[in-house]
C-alpha positions as CSV (number, residue, x, y, z in Angstrom):
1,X,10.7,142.9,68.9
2,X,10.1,144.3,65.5
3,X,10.7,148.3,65.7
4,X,6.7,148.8,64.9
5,X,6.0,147.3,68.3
6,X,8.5,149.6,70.0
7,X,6.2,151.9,68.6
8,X,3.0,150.9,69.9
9,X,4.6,150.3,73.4
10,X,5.6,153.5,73.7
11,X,1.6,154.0,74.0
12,X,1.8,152.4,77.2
13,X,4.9,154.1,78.5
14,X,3.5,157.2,77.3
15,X,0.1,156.6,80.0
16,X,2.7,155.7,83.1
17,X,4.3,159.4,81.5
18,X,1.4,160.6,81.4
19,X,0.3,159.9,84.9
20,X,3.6,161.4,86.6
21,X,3.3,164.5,84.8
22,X,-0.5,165.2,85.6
23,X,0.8,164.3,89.3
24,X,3.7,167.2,89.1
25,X,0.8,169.5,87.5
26,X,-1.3,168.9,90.2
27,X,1.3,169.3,92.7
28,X,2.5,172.7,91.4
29,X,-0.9,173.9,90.9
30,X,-1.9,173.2,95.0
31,X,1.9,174.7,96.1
32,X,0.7,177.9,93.8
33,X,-2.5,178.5,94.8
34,X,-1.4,177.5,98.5
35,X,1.0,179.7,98.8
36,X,0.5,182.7,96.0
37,X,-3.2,183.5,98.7
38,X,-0.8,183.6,101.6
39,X,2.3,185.9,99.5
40,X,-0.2,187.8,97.6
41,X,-2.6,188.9,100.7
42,X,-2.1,193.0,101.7
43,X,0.0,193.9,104.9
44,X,-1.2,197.1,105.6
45,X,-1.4,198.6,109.0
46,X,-2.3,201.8,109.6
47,X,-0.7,204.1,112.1
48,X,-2.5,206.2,113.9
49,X,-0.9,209.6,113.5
50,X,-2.2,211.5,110.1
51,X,-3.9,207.8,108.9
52,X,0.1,206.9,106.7
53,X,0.2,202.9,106.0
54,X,2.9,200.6,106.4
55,X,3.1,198.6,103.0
56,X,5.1,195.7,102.1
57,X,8.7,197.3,101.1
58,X,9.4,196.8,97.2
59,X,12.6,194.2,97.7
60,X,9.9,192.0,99.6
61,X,7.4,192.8,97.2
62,X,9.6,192.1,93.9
63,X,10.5,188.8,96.0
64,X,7.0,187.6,96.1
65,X,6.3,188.1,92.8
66,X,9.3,186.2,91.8
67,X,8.2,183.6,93.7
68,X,4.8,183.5,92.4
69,X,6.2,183.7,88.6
70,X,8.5,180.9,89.5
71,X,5.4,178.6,90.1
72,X,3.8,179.8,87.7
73,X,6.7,178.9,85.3
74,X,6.5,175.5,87.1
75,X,2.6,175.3,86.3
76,X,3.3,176.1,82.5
77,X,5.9,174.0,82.1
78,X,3.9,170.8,83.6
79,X,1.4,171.7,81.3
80,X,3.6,171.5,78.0
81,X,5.1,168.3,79.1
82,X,1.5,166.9,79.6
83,X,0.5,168.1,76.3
84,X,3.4,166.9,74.6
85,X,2.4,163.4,76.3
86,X,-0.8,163.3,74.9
87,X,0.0,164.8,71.0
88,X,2.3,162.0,70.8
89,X,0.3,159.2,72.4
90,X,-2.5,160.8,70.4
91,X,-0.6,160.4,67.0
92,X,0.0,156.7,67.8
93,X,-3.7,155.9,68.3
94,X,-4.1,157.8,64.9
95,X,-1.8,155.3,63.5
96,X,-3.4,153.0,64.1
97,X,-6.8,153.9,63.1
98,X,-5.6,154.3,59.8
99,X,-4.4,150.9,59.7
100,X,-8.0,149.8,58.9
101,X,-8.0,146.8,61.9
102,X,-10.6,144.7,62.1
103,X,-12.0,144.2,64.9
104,X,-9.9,141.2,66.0
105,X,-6.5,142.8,65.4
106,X,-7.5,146.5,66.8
107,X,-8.7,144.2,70.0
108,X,-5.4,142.7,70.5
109,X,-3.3,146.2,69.9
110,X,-5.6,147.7,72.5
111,X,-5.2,144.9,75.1
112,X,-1.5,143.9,74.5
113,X,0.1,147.6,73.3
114,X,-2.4,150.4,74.9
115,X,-3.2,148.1,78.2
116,X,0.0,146.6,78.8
117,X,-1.3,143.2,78.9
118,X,1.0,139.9,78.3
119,X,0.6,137.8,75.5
120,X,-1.4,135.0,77.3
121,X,-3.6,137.5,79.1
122,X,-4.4,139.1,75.5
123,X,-5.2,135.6,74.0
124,X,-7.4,134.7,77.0
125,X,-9.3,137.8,77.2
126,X,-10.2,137.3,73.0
127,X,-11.3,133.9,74.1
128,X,-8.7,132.6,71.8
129,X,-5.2,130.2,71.4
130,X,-2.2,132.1,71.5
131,X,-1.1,130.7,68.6
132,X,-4.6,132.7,66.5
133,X,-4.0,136.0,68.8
134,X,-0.7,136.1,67.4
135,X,-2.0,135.8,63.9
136,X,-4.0,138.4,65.1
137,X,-0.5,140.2,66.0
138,X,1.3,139.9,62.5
139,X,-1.8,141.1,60.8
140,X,-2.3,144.3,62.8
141,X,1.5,144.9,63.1
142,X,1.6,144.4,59.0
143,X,-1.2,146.6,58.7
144,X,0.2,149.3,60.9
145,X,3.4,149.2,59.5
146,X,2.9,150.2,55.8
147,X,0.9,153.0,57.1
148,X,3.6,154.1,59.2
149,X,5.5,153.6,56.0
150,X,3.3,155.6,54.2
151,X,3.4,158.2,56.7
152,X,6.4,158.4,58.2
């Protein structure tokens, strides 16, 4: 596996990424918003005696809001690795659209890097031999290397 492949499977590996981390961003998100209502809501009582309130006592108070910066942190933190996900899987479809495919060979880097699919499955879904998809394969990998060359 040439090291210009590597690159274009990352693409892939970068969607399964991508998928986990908008899971954990998900996840955070519903544990925040679950329990930063219940934390967040007033305890006040009032006494009946000259009208005085019973609030929530500052250690509990700074304890909360610890809590609810800790999830927050969590939130922000999901959101960067997300992002991060996407710039790069976004720089490798760049790549490639600079490579100037045709139409044949951006078809079979779409199918077989960006899709996952295996070699036969690529040919058969082109309606082609293996043998031409891979000529297919050299071209756009040729082509996508000397841009990455270029800008690398």
């Amino acid at each position: 596996m040439t090291q210009t492949e590597q690159y274009l499977y990352r693409y892939y590996q970068l969607e399964r990424l991508k998928s986990v981390a908008n899971n954990d961003l998900r996840r955070a998100v519903a544990e925040y918003n679950e329990r930063a209502e219940s934390l967040l809501k007033p305890k006040t009582m009032t006494e009946p005696q000259g009208g005085r309130t019973n609030r929530v006592s500052d250690p509990v108070q700074d304890a909360v809001v610890a809590m609810v910066d800790t999830y927050l942190r969590e939130i922000k933190k999901a959101e960067e690795a997300l992002n991060k996900l996407i710039a790069e899987q976004d720089s490798i479809s760049e790549t490639v659209e600079k490579a100037g495919l045709n139409v044949m060979e951006k078809s079979y880097v779409l199918m077989r890097y960006f899709k996952g699919n295996r070699t036969w499955q690529t040919a058969q879904h082109m309606q082609y031999s293996e043998r031409q998809a891979n000529r297919y394969r050299v071209s756009a990998l040729q082509k996508i290397q000397s841009v990455m060359k270029d800008g690398r």
